[in-house]
C-alpha positions in Angstrom: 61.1 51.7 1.3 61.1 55.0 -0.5 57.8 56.2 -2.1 57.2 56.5 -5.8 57.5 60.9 -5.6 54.6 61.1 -7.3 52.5 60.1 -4.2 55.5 60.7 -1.8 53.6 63.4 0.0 49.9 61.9 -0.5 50.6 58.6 1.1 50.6 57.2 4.7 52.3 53.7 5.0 50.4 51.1 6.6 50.6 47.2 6.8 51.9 45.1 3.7 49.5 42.9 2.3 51.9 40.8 -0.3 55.3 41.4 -1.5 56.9 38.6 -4.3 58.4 38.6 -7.6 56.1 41.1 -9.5 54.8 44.1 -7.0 54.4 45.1 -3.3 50.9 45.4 -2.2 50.8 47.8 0.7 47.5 48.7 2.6 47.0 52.4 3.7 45.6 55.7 3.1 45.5 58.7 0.1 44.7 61.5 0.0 42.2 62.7 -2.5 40.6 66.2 -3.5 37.5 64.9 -1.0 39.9 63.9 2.2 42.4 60.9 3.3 40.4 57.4 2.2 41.9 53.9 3.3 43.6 52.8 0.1 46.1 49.7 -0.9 49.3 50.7 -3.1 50.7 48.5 -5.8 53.8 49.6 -6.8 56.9 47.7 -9.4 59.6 50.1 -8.8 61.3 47.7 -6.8 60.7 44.7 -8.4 64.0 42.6 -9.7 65.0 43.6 -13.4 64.6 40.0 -14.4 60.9 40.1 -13.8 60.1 44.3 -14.4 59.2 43.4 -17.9 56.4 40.6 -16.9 55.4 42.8 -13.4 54.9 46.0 -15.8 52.5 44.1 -18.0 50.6 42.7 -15.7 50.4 46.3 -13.8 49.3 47.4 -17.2 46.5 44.8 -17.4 45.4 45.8 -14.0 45.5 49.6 -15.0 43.6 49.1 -17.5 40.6 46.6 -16.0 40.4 48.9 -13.0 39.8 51.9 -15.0 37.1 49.9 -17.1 35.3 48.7 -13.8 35.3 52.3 -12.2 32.0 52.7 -12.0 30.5 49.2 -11.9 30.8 49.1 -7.9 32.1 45.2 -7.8 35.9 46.0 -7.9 37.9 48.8 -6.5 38.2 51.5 -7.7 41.3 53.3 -9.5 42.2 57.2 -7.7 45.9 57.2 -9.0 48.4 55.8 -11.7 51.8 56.4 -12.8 54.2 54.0 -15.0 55.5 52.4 -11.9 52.5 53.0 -9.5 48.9 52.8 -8.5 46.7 53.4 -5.8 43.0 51.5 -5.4 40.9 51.9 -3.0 40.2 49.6 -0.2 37.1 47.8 0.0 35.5 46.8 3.6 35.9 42.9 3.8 37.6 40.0 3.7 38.7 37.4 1.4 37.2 34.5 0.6 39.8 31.7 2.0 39.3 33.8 5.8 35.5 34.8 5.5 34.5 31.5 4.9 30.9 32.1 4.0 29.6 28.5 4.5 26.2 28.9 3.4 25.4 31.5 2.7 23.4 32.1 -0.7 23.2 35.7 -0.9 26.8 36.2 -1.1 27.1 33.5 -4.1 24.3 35.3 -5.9 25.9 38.6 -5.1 28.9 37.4 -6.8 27.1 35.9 -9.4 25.5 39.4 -10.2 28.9 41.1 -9.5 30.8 39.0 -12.3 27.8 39.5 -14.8 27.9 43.2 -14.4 32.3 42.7 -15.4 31.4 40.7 -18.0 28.7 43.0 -19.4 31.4 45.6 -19.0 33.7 43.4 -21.5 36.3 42.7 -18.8 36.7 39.3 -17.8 39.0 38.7 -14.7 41.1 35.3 -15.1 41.9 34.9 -12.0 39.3 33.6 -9.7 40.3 30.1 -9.2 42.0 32.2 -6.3 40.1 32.4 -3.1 41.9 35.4 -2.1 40.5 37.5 -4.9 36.9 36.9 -4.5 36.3 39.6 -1.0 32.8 39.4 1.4 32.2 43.1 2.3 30.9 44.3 5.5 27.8 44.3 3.8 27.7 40.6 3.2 27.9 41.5 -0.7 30.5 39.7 -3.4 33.1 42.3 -4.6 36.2 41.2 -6.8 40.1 42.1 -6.8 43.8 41.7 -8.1 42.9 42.8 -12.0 46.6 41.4 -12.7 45.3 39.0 -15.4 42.2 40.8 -16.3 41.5 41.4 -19.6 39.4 43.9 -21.6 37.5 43.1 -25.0 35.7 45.7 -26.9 33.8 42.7 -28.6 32.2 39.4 -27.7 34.0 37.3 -29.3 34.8 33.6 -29.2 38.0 33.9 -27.2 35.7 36.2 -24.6 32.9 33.7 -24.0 35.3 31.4 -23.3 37.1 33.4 -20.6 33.9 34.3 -19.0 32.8 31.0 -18.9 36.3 30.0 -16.9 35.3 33.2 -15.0 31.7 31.6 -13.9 33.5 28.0 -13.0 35.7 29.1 -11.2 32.6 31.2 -8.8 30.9 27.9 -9.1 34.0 25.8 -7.1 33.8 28.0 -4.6 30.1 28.0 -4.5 30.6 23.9 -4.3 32.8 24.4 -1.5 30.9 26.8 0.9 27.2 26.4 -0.3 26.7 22.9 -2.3 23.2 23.1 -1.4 22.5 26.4 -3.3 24.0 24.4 -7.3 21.3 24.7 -9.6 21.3 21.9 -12.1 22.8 24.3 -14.9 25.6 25.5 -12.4 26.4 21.7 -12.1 26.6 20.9 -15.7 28.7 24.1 -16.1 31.4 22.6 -13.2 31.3 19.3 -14.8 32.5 20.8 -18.2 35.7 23.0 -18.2 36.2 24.6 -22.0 38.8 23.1 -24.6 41.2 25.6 -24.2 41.5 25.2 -20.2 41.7 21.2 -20.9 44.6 22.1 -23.1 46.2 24.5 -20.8 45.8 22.1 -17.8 47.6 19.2 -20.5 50.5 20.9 -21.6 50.8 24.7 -20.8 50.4 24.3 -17.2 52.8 21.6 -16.4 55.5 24.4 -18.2 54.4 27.3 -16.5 54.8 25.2 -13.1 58.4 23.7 -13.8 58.8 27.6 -14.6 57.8 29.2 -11.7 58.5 26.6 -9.2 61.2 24.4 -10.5 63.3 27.3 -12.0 62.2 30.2 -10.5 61.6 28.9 -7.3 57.9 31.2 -6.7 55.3 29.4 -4.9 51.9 31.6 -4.3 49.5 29.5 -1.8 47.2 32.2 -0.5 50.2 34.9 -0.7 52.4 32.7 1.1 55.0 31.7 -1.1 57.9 29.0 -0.4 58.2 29.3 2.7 54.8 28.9 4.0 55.0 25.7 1.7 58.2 24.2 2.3 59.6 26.5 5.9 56.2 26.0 7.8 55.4 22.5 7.9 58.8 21.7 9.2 58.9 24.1 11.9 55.5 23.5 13.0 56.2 19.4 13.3 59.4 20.5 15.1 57.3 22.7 17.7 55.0 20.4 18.5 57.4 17.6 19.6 58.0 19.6 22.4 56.6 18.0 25.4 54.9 21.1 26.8 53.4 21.9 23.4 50.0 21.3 22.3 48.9 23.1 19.4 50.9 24.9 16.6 49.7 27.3 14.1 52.2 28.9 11.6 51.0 31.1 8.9 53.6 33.7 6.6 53.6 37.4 6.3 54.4 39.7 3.6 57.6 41.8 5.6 59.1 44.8 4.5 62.6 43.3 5.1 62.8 39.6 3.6 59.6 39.6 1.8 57.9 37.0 3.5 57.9 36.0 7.3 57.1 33.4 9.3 54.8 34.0 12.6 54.4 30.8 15.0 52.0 30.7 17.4 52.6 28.4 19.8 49.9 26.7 22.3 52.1 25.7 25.5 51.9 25.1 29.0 52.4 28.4 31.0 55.5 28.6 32.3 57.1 27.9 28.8 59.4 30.8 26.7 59.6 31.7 23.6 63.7 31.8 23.9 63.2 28.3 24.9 61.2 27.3 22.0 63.9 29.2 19.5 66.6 27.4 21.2 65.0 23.8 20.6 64.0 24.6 17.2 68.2 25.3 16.6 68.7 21.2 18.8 66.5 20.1 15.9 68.1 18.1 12.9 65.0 19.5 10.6 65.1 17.8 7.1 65.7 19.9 4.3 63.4 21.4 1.8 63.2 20.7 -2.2 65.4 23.4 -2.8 68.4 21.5 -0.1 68.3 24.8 2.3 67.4 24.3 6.4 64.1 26.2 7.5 65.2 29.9 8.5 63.3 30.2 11.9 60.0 31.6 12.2 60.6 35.5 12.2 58.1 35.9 15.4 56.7 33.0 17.6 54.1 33.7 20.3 53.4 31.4 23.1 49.8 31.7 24.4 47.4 29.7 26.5 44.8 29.1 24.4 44.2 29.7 20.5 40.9 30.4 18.9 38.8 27.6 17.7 35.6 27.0 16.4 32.6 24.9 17.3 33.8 21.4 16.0 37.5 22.6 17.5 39.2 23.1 14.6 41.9 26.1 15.2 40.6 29.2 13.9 43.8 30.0 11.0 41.8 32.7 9.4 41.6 35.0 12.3 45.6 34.1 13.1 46.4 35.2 9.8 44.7 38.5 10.6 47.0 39.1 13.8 50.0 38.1 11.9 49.0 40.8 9.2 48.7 43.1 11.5 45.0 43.4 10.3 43.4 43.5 13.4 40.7 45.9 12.2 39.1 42.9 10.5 39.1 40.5 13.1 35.6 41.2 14.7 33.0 40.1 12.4 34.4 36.4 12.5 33.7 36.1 16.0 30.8 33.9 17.1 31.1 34.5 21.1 32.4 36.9 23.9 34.8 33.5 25.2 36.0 34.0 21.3 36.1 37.3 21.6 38.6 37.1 25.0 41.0 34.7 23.5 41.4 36.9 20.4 42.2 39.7 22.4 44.6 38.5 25.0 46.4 37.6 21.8 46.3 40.7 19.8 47.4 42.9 22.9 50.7 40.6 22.9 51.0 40.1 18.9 54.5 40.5 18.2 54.7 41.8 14.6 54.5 45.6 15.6 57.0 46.5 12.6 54.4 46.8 10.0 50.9 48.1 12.0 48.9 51.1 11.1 45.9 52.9 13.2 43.3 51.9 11.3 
């Protein structure tokens, strides 16, 4: 893709991060009066023209919370705009649905603190019911992201209690999820109560904004992953693992620079068994069709390994599969618990096969 030409010459490609309807995300680095700093891009020059008018305001809305939260040290922060463009900078961690911070309380209070500081700022996000927009630094701390649907208020009024309110539940359901323990008895009352306006959204506006999106438009966005990760990857993974020689299947989307998102199987197999093989057997099967009456395009890579990760209980460790498919091997590390962990991960990132879209990090 061609580069905005106002950062043409201060910006080194790296991996794509999300692609859809309304931006590309792109992970990389900028350079900035003080050096080159790891940065992500969002850009809407490429967007469709049917939906440039709704990806321009939402880049606006972003703009603008970004520039509000600049020195509040919970969100990213803004080094360069342009009408079409901007450039954040990246922020050492992971999110939410791949951290996984069962347990631990001092990442719910930091992000308890974090989204009273954004509040006190007059900015409230209105997005969090999204794991992936909640990020656990390096530092174990709660830092926020995607400003799409932020919005800023110069006053507190009713409309902006209410929105920080949705703001806090929202942290609170995650909180349930990972560390129940930690509810106080106010945080439960606060989950058991959603405000009027979200009851009537979740009534009436929400059942059109879903026959919109996904009945009309066709845009599905689970964790970035979009129609094909919910209608493509269940159907190839049920057709892999009806091979006799496989025992595991894992298949987790993309973003890719050429269809926007891709499909990356990994396959646990008996050794012996080839990936042209599995392609082939994946054509012999009569998969059914989707909603939308199209066959499953086959996965765009598919890995055949020995073992994959798991965890204690032997659940398959998706998070850190997700990370090899993204290319963001760089962030793999702190979710292992063991050197055995360690040596699966790394026989299969030194045979990964999405290689298009990898940086040096």
């Amino acid at each position: 893709m061609t580069l905005p030409k106002e950062i043409e010459s201060r910006w080194t490609s790296g991996v794509v991060l999300k692609r859809d309807l309304l931006s590309t995300v792109e992970r990389g680095r900028f350079s900035t009066p003080a050096g080159e700093v790891d940065a992500v891009l969002r850009r809407i020059d490429e967007v469709p023209w049917w939906s440039f008018a709704i990806a321009r305001h939402l880049f606006g809305r972003e703009r603008r919370a970004l520039t509000a939260a600049d020195k509040l040290g919970v969100a990213p922060p803004l080094l360069f705009s342009t009408r079409l463009a901007l450039v954040r900078g990246w922020i050492d961690g992971l999110p939410l649905h791949i951290a996984k911070p069962h347990g631990e309380r001092g990442f719910f209070r930091s992000a308890k603190a974090a989204l009273r500081k954004l509040h006190r700022a007059g900015i409230c996000h209105n997005d969090l019911a999204k794991e992936q927009n909640w990020l656990r630094g390096r530092d174990g701390q709660a830092y926020l992201t995607d400003f799409q649907l932020a919005a800023r208020f110069s006053r507190r009024t009713w409309l902006f209690r209410i929105a920080a309110y949705e703001d806090l539940r929202h942290l609170l359901k995650h909180k349930r999820r990972y560390a129940p323990d930690a509810l106080t008895p106010a945080e439960r009352r606060v989950l058991a109560k959603k405000s009027f306006l979200t009851r009537a959204w979740m009534a009436s506006g929400k059942k059109v904004y879903y026959w919109v999106t996904r009945d009309v438009l066709r845009f599905t966005d689970r964790e970035g992953g979009g129609a094909r990760l919910v209608e493509d990857a269940p159907r190839i993974a049920a057709s892999l693992k009806a091979h006799p020689q496989v025992r595991e299947t894992v298949v987790v989307a993309f973003p890719d620079r050429r269809v926007g998102t891709g499909l990356y199987a990994f396959v646990e197999a008996s050794l012996g068994l080839t990936e042209d093989s599995l392609r082939e057997f994946i054509a012999s099967e009569a998969l059914p069709r989707a909603a939308s009456n199209s066959p499953p395009r086959p996965p765009e890579h598919l890995q055949v390994i020995e073992e994959l990760p798991r965890g204690a209980s032997g659940e398959v460790r998706s998070e850190i599969l997700q990370l090899v498919a993204m290319n963001q091997v760089d962030l793999i590390d702190p979710l292992l618990a063991s050197e055995s962990e360690r040596a699966v991960v790394a026989r299969i990132v030194a045979d990964r096969r999405n290689l298009r879209d990898r940086f040096a990090f």
